[in-house]
N, C-alpha and C positions, 0 to 999 in steps of 0.2 A: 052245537058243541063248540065251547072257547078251546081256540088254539091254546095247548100249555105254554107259557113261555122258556126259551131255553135258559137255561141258567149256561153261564161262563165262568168260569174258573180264571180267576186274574192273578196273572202273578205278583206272588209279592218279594218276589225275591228282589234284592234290590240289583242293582245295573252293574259290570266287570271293574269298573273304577272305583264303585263307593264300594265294594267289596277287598280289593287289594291293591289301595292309597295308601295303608298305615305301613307296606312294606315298601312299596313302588317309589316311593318319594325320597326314604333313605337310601337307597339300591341307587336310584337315578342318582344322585348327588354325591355320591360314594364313586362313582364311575366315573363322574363329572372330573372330581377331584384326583381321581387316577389316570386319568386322559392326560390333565393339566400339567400332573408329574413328569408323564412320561413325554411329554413331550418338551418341558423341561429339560431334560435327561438328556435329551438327545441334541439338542438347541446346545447344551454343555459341551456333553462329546464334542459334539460339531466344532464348535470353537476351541477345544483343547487339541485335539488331533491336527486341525488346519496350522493352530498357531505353532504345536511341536515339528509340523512337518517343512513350515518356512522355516525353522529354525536351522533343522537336519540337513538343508537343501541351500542354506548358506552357503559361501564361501570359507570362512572364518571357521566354522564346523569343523567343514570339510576337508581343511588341511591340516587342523588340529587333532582329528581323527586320525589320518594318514600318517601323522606323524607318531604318534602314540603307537598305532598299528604297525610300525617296519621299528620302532625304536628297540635292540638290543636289551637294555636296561629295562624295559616295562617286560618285554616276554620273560626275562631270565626270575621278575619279580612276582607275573600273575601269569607266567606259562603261556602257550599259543596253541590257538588263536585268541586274539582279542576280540571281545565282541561288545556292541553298541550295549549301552543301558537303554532302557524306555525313558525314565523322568530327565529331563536335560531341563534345566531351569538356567536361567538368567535374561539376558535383553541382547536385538543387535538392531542399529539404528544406524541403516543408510542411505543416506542419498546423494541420489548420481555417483560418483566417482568418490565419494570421503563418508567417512563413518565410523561406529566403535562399538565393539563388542565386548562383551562380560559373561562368558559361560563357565556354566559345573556341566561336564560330561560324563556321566558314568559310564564306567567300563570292566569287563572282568574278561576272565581267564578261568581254565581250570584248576587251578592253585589260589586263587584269590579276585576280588575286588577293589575298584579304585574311583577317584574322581581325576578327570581331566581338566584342570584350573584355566580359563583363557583370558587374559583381558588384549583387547588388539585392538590397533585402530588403522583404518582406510584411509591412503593418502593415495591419490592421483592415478584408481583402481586399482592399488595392491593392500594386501594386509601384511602388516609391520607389528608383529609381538611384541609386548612388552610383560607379560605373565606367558608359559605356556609350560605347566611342569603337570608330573600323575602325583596327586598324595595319597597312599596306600594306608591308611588307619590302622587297618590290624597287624602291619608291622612296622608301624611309626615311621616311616620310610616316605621321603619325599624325589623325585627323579624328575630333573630336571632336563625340559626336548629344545633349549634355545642354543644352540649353536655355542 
């Protein structure tokens, strides 16, 4: 008696890549490009938050703030307290002991909003104003904090 031979059943199914490549490939690359954004995003933040907060952390800021904050004239116009805006745009550019600055600061109150106009410049470690008023927009009102 001839041994039968066994038969084997071979699979034919193909392999987990060549089955799910046609979705794998867009997915991976779509993730790829979502990684790349967000870290982007954050690489941004990062740089907008550090540079608002040297900004906020100035001198020049800082007593233009103060002053806007105790000024008579801004409370009786935007109510009190005064509070910081988030977007503070312009430039300040020092070194060592001399320098100059150019801010918009916003600011509000519970009656109203405003910008605090600054241009100053550093001379031999103090700042010396030469702009430093709030211009109030919605009622055309400009208040001047220089002395």
């Amino acid at each position: 008696m001839d041994p039968q031979p066994v038969l084997t059943v071979q699979d034919s199914r193909p392999n987990w890549w060549s089955r799910n490549w046609r979705w794998l490939v867009p997915v991976g690359c779509i993730a790829g490009f979502m990684a790349f954004l967000a870290f982007c995003a954050g690489l941004a933040a990062i740089c907008f938050f550090g540079i608002t907060g040297m900004i906020k952390s100035s001198d020049a800021y800082q007593e233009a703030f103060a002053r806007a904050k105790s000024s008579p004239a801004v409370a009786q116009e935007l109510g009190s307290p005064i509070n910081e805006g988030f977007f503070t745009t312009g430039n300040i550019n020092v070194s060592n002991d001399s320098g100059n600055a150019r801010l918009s600061i916003p600011i509000s109150g519970p009656t109203g909003a405003g910008t605090i106009e600054v241009v100053a410049e550093k001379v031999a470690g103090k700042w010396t104003f030469s702009t430093l008023k709030v211009e109030i927009p919605s009622k055309g009102k400009s208040v001047d904090l220089l002395p």
